[in-house]
SERO-4910 file (N, C-alpha, C, O; in steps of 0.05 Angstrom, whole numbers):
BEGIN
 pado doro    nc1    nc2    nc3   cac1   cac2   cac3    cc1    cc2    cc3    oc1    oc2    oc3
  Unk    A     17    -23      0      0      0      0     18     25      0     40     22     10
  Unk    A     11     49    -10     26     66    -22     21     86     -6     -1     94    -11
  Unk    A     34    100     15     22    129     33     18    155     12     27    164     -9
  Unk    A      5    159     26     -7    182     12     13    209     21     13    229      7
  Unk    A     29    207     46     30    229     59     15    258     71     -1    257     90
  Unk    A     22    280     57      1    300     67    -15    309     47    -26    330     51
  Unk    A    -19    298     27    -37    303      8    -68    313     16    -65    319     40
  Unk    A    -91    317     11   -104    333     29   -120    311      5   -114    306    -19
  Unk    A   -146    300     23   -161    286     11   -191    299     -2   -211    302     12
  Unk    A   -190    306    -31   -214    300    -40   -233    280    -47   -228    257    -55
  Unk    A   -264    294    -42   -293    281    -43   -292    272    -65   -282    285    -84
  Unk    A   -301    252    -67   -310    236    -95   -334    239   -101   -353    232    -87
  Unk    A   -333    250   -123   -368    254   -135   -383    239   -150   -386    240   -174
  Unk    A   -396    219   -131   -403    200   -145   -431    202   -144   -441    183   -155
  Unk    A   -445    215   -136   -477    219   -143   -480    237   -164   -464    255   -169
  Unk    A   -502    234   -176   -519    252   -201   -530    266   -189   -542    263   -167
  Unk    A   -529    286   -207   -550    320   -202   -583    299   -189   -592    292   -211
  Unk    A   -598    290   -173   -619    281   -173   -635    303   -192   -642    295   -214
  Unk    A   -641    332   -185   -662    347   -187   -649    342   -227   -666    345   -245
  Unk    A   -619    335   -233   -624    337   -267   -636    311   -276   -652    308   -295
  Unk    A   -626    292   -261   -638    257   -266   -670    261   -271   -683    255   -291
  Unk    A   -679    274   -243   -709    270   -247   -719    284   -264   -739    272   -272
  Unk    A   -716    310   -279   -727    320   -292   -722    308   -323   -740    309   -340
  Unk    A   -701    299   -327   -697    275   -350   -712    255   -347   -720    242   -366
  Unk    A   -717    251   -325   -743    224   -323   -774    227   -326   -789    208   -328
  Unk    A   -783    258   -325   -805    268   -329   -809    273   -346   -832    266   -351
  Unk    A   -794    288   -371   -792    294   -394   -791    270   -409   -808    272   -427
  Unk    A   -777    247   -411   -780    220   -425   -804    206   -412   -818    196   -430
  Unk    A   -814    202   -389   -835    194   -384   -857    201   -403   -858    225   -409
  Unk    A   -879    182   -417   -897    186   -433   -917    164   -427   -913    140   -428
  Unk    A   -944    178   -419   -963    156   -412   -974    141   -442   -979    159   -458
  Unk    A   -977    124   -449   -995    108   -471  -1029    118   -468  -1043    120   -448
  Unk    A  -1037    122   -493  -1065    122   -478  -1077     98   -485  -1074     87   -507
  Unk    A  -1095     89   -460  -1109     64   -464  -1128     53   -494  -1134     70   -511
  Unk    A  -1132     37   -497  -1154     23   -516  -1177     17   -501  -1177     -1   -484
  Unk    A  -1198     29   -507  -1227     24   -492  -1238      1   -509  -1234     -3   -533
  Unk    A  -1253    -14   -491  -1268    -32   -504  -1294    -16   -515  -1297      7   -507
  Unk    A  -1313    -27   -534  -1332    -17   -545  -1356    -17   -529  -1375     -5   -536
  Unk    A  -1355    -32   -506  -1371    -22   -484  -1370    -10   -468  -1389     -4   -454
  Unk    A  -1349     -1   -467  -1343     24   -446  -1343     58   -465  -1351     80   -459
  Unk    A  -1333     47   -483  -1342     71   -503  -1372     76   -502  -1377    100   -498
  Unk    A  -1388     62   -504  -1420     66   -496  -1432     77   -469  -1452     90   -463
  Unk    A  -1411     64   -456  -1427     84   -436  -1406    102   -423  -1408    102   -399
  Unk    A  -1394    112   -429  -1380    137   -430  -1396    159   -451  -1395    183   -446
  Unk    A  -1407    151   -471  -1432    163   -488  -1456    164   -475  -1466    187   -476
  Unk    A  -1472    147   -461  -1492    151   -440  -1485    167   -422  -1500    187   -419
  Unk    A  -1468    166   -408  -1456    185   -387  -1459    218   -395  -1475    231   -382
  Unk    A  -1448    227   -412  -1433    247   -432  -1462    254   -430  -1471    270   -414
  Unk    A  -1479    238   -451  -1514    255   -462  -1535    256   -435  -1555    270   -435
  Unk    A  -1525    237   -408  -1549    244   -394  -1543    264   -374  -1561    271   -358
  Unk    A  -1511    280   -372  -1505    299   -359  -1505    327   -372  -1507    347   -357
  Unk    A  -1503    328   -393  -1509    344   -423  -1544    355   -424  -1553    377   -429
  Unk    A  -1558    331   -419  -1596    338   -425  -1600    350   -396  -1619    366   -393
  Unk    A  -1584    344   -372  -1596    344   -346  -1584    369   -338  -1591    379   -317
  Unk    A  -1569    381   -351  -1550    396   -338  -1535    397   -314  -1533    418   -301
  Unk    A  -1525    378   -308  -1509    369   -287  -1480    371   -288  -1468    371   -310
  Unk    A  -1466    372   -262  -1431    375   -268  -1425    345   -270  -1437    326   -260
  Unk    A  -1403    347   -287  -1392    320   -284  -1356    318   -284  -1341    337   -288
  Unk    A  -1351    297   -281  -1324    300   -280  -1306    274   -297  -1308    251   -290
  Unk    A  -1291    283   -316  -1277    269   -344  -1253    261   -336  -1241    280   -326
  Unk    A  -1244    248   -335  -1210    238   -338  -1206    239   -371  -1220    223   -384
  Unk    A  -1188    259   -383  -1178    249   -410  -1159    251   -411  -1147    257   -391
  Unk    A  -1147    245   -439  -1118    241   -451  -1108    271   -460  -1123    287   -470
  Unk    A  -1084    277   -457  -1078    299   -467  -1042    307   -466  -1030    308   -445
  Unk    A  -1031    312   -490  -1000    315   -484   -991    302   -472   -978    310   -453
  Unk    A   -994    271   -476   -987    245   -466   -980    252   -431   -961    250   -416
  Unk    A  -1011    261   -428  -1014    260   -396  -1045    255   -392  -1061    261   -409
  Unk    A  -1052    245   -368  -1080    243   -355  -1097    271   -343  -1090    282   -323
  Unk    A  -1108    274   -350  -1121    300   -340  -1150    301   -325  -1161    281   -333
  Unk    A  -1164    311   -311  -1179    317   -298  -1194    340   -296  -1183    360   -285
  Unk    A  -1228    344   -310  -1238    366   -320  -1265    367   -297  -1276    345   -301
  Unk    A  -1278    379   -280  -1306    372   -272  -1312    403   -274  -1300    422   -266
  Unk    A  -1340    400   -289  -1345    423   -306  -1379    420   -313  -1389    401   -302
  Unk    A  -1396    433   -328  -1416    426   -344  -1410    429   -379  -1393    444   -390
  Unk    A  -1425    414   -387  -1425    409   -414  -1444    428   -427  -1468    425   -423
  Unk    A  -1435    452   -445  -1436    477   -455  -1456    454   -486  -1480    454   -491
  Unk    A  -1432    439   -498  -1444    439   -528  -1432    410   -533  -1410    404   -523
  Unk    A  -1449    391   -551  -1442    361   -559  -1436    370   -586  -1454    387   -593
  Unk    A  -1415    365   -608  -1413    366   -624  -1407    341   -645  -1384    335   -652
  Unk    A  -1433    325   -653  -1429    308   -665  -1416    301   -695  -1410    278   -704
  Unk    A  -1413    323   -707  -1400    327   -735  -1366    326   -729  -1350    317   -746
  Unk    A  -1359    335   -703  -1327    341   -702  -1327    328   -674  -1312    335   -656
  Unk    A  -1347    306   -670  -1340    285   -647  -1320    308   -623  -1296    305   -616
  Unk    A  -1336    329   -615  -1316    351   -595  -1340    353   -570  -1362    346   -575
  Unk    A  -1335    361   -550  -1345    369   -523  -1341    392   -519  -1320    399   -530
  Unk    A  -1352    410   -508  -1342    438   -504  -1358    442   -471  -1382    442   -468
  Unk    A  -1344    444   -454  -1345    452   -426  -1349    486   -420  -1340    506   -430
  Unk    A  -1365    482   -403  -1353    520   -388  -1332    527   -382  -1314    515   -370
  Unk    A  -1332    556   -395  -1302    563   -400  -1288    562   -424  -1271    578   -430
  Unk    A  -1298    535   -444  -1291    541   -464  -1270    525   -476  -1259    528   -498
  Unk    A  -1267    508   -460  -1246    485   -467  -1265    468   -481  -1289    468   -479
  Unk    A  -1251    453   -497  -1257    434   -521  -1243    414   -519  -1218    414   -518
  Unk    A  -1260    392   -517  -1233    369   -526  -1255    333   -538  -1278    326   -535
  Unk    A  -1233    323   -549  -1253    304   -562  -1263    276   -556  -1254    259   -540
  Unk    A  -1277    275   -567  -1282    243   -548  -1269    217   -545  -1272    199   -529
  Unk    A  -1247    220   -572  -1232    200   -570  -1212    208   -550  -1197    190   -546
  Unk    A  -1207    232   -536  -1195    242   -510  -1204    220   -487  -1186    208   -476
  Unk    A  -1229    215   -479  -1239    213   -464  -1223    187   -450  -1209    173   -465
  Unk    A  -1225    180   -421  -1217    162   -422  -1233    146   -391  -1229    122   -386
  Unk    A  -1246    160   -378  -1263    160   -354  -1288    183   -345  -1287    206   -337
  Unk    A  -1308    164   -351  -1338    192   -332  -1339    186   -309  -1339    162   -304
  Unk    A  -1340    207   -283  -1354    206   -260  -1370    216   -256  -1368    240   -263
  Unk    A  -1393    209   -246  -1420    231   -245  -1418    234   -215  -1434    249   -203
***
């Protein structure tokens, strides 16, 4: 073994920036959006038209910028030509967005 003498000992830097790691992990992170079965597509459409006729709030989980989102709102306008939703306030988004109703 070899003395070191008075050499003055430096820290070894062996951890990563965490706060740069994680934000590289957020930014590559990308949710998939699910595949609904065609029954659940149906009544996510029942849901949608009986809170729409009743005027009631409801609250949506959709897809968006490969993230999950969360809207509880009333339903302004059904647009069946451009398959779109339009909420109070004015947000729009479409039904193939959709991905959960809670009433």
């Amino acid at each position: 073994m070899i003395d070191r003498g008075f050499i003055k000992w430096q820290p070894f830097n062996s951890l990563i920036n965490r706060k740069m790691v994680m934000s590289d992990l957020e930014k590559n992170k990308k949710l998939k959006k699910p595949t609904l079965f065609p029954e659940e597509i149906e009544k996510i459409n029942e849901e949608i038209l009986n809170a729409y006729y009743a005027k009631s709030e409801i609250t949506i989980i959709y897809y968006e910028n490969n993230l999950y989102k969360k809207i509880t709102t009333l339903i302004v306008n059904i647009n069946s030509s451009y398959k779109t939703i339009q909420f109070r306030g004015g947000k729009v988004i479409s039904f193939n967005q959709i991905l959960q109703v809670i009433n």
